[in-house]
DSSP file (Angstrom, degrees, kcal/mol; ACC not computed):
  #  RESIDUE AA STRUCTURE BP1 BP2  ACC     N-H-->O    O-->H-N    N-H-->O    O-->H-N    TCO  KAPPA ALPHA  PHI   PSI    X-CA   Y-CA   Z-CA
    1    1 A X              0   0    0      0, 0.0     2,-0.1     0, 0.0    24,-0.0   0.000 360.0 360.0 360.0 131.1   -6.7  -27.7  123.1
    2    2 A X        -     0   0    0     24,-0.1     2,-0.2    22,-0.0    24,-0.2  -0.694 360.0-165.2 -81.1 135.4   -3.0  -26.2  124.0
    3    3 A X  E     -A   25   0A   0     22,-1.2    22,-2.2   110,-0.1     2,-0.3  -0.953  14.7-152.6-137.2 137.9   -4.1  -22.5  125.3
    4    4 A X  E     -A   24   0A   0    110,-0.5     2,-0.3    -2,-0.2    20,-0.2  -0.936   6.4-162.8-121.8 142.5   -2.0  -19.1  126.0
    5    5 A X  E     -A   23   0A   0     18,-1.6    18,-1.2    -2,-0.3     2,-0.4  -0.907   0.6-157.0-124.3 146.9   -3.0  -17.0  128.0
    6    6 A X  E     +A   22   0A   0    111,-0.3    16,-0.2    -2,-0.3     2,-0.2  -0.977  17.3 166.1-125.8 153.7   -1.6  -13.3  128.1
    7    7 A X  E     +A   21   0A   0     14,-0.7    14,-3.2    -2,-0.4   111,-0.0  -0.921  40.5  68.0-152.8 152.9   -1.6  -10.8  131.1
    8    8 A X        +     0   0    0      1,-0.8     2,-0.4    -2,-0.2    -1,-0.1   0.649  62.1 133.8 111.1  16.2   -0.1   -7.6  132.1
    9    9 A X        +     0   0    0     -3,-0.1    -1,-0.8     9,-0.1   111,-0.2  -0.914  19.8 121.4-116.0 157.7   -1.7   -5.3  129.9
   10   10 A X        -     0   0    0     -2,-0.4   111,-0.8   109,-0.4     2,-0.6  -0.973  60.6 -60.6 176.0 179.4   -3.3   -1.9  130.8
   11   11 A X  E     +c  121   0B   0     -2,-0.2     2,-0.4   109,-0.2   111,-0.2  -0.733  53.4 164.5 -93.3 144.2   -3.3    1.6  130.2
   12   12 A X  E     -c  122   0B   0    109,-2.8   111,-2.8    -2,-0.6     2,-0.3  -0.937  29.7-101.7-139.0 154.1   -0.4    3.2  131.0
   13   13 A X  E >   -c  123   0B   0     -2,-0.4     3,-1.3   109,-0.2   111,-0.1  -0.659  49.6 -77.2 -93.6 163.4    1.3    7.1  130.0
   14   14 A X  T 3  S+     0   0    0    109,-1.6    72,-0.2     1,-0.3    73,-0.2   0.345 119.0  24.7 -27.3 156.9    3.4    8.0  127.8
   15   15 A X  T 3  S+     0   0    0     71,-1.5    -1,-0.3    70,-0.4    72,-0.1   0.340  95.2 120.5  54.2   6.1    6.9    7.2  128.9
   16   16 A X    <   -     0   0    0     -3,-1.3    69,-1.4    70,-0.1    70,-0.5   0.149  54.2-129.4-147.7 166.8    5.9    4.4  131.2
   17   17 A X  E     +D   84   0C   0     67,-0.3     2,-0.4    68,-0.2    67,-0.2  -0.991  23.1 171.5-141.9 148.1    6.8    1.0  131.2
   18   18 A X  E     -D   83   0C   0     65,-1.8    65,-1.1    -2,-0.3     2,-0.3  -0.992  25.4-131.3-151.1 153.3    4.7   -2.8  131.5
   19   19 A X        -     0   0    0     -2,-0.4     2,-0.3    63,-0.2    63,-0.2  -0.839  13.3-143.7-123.8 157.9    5.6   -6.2  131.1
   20   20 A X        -     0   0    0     -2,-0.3    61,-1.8     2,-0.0     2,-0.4  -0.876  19.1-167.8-107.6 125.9    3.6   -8.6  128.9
   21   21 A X  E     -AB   7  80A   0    -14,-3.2   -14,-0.7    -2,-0.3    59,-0.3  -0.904   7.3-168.0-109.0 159.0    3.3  -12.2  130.2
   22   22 A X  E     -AB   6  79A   0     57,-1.7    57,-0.9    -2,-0.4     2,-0.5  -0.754   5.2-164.7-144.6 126.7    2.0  -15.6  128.3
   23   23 A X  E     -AB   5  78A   0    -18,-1.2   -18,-1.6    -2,-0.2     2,-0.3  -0.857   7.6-148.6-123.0 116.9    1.4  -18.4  130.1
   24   24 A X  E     -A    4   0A   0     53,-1.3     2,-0.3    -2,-0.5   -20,-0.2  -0.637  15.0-175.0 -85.3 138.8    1.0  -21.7  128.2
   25   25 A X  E     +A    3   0A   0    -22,-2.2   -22,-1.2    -2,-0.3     3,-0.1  -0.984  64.4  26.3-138.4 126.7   -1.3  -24.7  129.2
   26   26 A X  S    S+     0   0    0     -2,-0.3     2,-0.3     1,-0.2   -24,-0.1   0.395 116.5  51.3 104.1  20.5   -1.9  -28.2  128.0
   27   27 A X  S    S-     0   0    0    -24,-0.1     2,-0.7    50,-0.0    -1,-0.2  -0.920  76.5-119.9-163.8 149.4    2.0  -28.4  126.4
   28   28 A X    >   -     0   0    0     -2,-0.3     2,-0.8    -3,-0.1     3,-0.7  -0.917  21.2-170.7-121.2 113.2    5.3  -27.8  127.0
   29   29 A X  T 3   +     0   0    0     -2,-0.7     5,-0.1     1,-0.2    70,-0.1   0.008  52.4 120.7 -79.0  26.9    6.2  -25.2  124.5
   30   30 A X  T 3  S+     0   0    0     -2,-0.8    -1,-0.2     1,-0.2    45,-0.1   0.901  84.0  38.9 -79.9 -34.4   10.1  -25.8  125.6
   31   31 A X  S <  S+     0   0    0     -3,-0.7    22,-0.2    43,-0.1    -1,-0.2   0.826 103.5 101.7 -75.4 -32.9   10.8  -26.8  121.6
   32   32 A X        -     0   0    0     -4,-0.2     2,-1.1    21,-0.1    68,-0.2  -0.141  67.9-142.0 -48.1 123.1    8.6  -24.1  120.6
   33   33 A X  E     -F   99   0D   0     66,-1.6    66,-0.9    70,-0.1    72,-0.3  -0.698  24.9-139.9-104.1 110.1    9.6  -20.8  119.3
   34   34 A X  E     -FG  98  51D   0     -2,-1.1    17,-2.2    17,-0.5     2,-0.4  -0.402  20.1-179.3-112.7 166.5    7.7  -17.7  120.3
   35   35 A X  E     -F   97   0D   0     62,-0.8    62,-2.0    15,-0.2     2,-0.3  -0.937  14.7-151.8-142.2 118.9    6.4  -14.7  119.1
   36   36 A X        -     0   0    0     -2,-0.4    12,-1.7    13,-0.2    13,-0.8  -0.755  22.6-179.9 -95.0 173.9    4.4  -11.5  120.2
   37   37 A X  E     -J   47   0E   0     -2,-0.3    58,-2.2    10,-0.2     2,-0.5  -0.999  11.2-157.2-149.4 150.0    2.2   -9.4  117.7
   38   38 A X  E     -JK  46  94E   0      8,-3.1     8,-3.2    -2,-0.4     2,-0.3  -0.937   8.0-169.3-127.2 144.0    0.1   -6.4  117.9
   39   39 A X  E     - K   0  93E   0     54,-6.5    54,-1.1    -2,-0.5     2,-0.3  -0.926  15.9-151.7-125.1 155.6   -2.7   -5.1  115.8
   40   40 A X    >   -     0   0    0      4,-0.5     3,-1.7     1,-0.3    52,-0.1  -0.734  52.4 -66.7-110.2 162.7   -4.2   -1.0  116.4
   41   41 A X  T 3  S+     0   0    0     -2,-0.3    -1,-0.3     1,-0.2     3,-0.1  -0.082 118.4   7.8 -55.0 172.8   -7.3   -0.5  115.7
   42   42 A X  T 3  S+     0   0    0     -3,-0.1     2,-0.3     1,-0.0    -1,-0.2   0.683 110.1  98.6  49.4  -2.5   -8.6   -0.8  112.2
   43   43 A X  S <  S-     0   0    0     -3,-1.7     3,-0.1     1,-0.1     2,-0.0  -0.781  79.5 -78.8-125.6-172.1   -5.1   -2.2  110.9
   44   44 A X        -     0   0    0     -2,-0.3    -4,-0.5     1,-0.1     2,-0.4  -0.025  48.5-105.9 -80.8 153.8   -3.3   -5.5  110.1
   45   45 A X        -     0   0    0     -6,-0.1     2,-0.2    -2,-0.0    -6,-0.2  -0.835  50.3-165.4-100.6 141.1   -1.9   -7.7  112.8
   46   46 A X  E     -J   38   0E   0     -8,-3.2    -8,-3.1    -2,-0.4     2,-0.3  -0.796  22.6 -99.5-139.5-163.3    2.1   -7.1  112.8
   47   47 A X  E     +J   37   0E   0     -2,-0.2   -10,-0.2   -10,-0.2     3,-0.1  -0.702  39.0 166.3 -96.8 148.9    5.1   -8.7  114.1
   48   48 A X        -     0   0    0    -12,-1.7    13,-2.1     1,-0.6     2,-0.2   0.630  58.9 -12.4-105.0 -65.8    6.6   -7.3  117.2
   49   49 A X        +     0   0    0    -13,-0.8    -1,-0.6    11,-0.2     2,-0.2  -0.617  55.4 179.5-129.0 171.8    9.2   -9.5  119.0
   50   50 A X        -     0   0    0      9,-0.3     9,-1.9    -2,-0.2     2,-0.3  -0.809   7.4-161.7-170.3 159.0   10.2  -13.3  118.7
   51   51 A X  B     -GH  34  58D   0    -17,-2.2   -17,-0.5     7,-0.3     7,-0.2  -0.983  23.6-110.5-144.3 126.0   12.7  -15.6  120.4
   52   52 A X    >   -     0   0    0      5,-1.2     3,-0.6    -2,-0.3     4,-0.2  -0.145  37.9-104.3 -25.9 111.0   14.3  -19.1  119.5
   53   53 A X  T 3  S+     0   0    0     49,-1.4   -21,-0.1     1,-0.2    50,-0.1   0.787 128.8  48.1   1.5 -73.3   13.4  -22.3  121.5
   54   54 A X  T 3  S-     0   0    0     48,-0.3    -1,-0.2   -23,-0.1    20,-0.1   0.839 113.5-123.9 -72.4 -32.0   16.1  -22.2  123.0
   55   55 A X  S <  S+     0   0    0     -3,-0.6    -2,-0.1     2,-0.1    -1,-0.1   0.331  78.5 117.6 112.4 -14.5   15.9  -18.1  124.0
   56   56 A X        +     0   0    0     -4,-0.2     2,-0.4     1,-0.1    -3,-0.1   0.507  69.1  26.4 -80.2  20.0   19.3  -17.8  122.2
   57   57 A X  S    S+     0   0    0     -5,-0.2    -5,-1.2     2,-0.0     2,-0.3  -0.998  70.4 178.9-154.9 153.3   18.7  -15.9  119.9
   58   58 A X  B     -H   51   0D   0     -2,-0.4    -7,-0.3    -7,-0.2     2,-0.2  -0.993   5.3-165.3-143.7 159.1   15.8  -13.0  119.5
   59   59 A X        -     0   0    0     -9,-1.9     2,-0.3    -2,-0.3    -9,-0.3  -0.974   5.6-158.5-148.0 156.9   14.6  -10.2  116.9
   60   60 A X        -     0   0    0     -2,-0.2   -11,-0.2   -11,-0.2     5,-0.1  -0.723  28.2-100.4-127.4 152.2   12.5   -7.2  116.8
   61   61 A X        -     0   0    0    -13,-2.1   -13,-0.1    -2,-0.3    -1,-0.0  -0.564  41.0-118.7 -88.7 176.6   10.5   -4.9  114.7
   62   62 A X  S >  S+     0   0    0      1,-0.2     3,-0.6     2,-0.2    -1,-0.1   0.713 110.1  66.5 -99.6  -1.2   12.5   -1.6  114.0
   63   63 A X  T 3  S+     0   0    0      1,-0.2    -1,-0.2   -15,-0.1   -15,-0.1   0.821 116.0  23.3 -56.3 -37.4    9.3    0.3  116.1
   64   64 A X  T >> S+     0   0    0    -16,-0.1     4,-1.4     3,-0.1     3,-0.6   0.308  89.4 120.5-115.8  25.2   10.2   -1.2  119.2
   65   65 A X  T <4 S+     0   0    0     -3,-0.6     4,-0.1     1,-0.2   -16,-0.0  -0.790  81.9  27.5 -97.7 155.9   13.8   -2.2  119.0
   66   66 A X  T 34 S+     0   0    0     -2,-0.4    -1,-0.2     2,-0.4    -2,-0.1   0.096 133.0  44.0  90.3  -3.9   16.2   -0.4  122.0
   67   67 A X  T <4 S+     0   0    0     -3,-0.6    17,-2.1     1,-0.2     2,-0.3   0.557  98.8  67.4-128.1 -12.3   12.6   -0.3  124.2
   68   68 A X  E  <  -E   83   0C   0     -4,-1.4    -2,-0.4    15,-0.2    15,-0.2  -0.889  63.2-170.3-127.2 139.3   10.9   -3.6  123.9
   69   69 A X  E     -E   82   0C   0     13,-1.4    13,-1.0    -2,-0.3    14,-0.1  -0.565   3.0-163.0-135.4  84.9   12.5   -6.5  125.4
   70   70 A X  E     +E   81   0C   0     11,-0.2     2,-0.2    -2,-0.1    11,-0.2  -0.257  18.6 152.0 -73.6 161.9   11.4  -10.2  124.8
   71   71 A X        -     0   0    0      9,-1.0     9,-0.3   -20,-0.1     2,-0.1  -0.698  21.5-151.3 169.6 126.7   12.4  -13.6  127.1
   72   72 A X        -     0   0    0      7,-0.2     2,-0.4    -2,-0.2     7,-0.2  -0.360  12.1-150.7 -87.5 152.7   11.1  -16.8  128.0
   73   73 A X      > -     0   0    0     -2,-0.1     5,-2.8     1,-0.1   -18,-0.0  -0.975   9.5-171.4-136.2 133.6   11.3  -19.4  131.0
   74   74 A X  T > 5S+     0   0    0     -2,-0.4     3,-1.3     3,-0.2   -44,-0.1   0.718  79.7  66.1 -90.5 -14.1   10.8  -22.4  129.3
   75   75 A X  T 3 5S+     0   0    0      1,-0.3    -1,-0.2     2,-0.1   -45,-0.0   0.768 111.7  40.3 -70.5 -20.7   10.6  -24.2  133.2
   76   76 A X  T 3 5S-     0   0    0      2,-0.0    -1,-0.3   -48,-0.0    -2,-0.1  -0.007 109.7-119.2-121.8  21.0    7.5  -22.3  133.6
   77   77 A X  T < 5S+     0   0    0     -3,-1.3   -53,-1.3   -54,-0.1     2,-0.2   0.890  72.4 131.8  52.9  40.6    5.8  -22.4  130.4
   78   78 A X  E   < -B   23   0A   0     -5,-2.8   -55,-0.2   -55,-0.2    -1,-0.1  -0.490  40.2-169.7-145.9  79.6    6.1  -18.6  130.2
   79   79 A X  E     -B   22   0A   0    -57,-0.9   -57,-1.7    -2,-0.2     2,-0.4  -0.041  20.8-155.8 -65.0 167.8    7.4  -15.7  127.3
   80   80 A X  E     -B   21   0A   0     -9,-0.3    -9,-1.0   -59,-0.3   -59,-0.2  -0.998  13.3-160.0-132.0 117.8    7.7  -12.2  128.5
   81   81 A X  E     - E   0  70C   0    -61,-1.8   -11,-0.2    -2,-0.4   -60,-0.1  -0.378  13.0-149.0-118.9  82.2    7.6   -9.1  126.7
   82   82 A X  E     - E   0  69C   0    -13,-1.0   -13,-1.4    -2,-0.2     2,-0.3  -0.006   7.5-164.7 -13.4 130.1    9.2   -6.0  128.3
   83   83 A X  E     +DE  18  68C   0    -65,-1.1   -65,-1.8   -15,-0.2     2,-0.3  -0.721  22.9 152.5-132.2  59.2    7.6   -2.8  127.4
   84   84 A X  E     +D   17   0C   0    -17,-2.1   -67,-0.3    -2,-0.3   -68,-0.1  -0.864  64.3  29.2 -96.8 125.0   10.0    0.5  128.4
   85   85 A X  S    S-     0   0    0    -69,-1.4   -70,-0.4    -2,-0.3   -68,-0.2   0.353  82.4-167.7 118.5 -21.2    9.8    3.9  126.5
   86   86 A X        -     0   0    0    -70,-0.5   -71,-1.5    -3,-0.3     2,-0.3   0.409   6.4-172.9 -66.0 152.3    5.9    3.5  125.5
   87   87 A X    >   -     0   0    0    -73,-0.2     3,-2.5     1,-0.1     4,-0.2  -0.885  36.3-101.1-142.8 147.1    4.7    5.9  123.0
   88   88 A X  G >  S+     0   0    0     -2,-0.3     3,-3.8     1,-0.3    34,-0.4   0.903 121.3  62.7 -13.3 -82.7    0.8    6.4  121.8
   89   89 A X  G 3  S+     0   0    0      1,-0.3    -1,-0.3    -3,-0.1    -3,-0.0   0.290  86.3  72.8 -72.1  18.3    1.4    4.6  118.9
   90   90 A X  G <  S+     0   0    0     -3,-2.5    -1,-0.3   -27,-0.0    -2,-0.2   0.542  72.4 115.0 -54.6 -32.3    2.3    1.2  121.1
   91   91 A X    <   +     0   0    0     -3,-3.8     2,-0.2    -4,-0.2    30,-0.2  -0.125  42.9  90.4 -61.1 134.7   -1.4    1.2  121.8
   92   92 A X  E    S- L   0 120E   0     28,-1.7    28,-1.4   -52,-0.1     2,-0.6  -0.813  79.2 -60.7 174.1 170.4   -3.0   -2.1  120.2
   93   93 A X  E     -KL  39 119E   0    -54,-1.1   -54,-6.5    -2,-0.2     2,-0.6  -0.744  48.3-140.7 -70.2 125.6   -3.8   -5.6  121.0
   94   94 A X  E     -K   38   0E   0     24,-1.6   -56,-0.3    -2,-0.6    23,-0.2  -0.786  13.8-168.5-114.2 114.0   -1.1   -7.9  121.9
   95   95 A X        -     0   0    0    -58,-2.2    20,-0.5    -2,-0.6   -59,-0.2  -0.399   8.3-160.5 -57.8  -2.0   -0.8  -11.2  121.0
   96   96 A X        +     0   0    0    -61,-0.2   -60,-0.2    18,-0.2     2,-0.2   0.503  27.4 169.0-162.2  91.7    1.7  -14.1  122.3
   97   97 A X  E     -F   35   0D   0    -62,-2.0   -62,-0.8    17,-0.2     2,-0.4  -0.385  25.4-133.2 -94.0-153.9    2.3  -17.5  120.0
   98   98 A X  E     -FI  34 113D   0     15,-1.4    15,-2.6   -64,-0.3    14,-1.5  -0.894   7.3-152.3-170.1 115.1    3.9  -19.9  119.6
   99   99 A X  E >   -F   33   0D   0    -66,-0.9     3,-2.2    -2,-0.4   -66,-1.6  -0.745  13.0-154.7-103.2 121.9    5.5  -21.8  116.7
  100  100 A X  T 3  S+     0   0    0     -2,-0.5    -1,-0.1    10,-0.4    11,-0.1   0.711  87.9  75.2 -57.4 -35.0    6.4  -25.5  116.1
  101  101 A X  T 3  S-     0   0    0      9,-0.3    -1,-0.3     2,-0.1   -69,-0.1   0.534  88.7-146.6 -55.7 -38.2    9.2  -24.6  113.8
  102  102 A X    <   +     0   0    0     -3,-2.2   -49,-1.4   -69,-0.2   -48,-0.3   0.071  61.7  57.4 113.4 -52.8   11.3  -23.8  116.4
  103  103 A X  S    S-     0   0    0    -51,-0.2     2,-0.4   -70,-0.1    -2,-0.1  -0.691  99.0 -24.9-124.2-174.4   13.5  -21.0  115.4
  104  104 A X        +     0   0    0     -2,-0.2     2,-0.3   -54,-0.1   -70,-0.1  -0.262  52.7 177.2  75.3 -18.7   12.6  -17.8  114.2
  105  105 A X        -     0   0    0     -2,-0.4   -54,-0.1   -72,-0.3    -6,-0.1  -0.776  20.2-174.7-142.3 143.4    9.6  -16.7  112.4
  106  106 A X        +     0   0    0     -2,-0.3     2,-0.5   -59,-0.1    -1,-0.1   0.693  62.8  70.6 -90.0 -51.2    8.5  -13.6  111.2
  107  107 A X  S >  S-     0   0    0      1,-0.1     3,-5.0   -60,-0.0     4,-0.4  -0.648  72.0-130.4-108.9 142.7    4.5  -14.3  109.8
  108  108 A X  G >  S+     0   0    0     -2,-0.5     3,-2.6     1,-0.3    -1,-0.1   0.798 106.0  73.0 -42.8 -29.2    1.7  -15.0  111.6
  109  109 A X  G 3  S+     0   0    0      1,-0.2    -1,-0.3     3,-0.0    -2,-0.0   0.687  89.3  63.2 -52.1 -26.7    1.2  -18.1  109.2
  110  110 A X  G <  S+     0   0    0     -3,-5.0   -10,-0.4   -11,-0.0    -9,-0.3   0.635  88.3  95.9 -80.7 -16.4    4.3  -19.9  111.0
  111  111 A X    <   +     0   0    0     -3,-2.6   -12,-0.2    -4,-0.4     3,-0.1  -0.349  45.0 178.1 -83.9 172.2    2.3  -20.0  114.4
  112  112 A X  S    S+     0   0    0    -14,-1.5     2,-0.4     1,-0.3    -1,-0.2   0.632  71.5  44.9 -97.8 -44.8    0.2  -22.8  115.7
  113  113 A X  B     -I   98   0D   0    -15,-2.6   -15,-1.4  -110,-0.0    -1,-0.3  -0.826  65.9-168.4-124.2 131.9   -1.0  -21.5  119.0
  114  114 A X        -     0   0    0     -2,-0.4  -110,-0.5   -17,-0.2   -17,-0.2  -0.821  16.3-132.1-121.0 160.3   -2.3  -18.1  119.5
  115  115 A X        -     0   0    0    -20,-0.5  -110,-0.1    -2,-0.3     3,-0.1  -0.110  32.8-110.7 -89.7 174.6   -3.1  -15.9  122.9
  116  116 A X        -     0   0    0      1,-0.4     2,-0.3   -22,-0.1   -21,-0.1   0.881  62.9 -98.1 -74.2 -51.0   -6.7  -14.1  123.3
  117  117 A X        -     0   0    0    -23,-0.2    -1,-0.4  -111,-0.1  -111,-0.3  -0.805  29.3-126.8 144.5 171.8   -5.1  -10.6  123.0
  118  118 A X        -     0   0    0     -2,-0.3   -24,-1.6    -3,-0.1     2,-0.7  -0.916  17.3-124.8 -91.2 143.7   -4.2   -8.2  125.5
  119  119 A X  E     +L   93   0E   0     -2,-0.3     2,-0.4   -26,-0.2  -109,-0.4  -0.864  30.3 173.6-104.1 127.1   -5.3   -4.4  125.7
  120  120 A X  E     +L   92   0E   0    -28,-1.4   -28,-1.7    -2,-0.7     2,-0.4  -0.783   4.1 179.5-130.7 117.7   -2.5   -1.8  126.0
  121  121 A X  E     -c   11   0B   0   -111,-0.8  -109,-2.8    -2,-0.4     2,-0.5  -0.876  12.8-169.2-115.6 138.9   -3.3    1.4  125.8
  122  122 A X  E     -c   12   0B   0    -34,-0.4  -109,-0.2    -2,-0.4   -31,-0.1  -0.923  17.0-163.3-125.7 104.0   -0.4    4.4  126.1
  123  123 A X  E      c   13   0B   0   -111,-2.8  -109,-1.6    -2,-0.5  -111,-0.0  -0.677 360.0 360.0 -86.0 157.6   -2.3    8.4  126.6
  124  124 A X              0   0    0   -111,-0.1    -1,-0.1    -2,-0.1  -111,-0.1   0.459 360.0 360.0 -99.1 360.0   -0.3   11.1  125.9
């Protein structure tokens, strides 16, 4: 079974910054197009970041756009999500897939390959 793994999560304050890693194993996700997500407690898992196969192209949810920065190395099996700016309601598990499709994709329904989760928690 192709596994991601995500690291790089922790608690951090308010204003603070962390990088997200996910590390892919048993694939080479280089065609793949990938995606983080986060759920808070008690809510719905939503879309944060995602980036094109290739890396050239990327898009964001409108929470985290001008602070959150996603990027891949496809030589290293490995997405990134930058974290700068973090505010309380950043706090959730974060997720890292990974989609067959390629370009794109918005709903969780498009991934194949999902991470365990990550904890990030932001005090004020």
């Amino acid at each position: 079974q192709v596994q991601l793994v995500e690291s790089g999560g922790g608690l951090v304050q308010a204003g603070g910054s962390l990088r997200l890693s996910c590390a892919a194993s048993g694939r080479t996700f280089s065609s793949y197009s990938m995606g983080w997500f986060r759920q808070p407690p008690g809510k719905e898992r939503e879309f944060v970041a995602a980036i094109s196969w290739t890396g050239g192209s990327t898009r964001y949810t409108d929470a985290v756009k001008g602070r959150f920065t996603i990027s891949r190395d496809n030589a290293r099996n490995t997405e990134y999500l930058q974290m700068n700016s973090l505010k309380p309601e950043d706090t959730a598990v974060y997720y890292c897939a990974a989609s067959h499709f390629g370009g794109i994709q918005y709903d969780t329904r498009a991934y194949d390959y999902w991470g365990q989760g990550t904890q990030v928690t932001v005090s004020s």
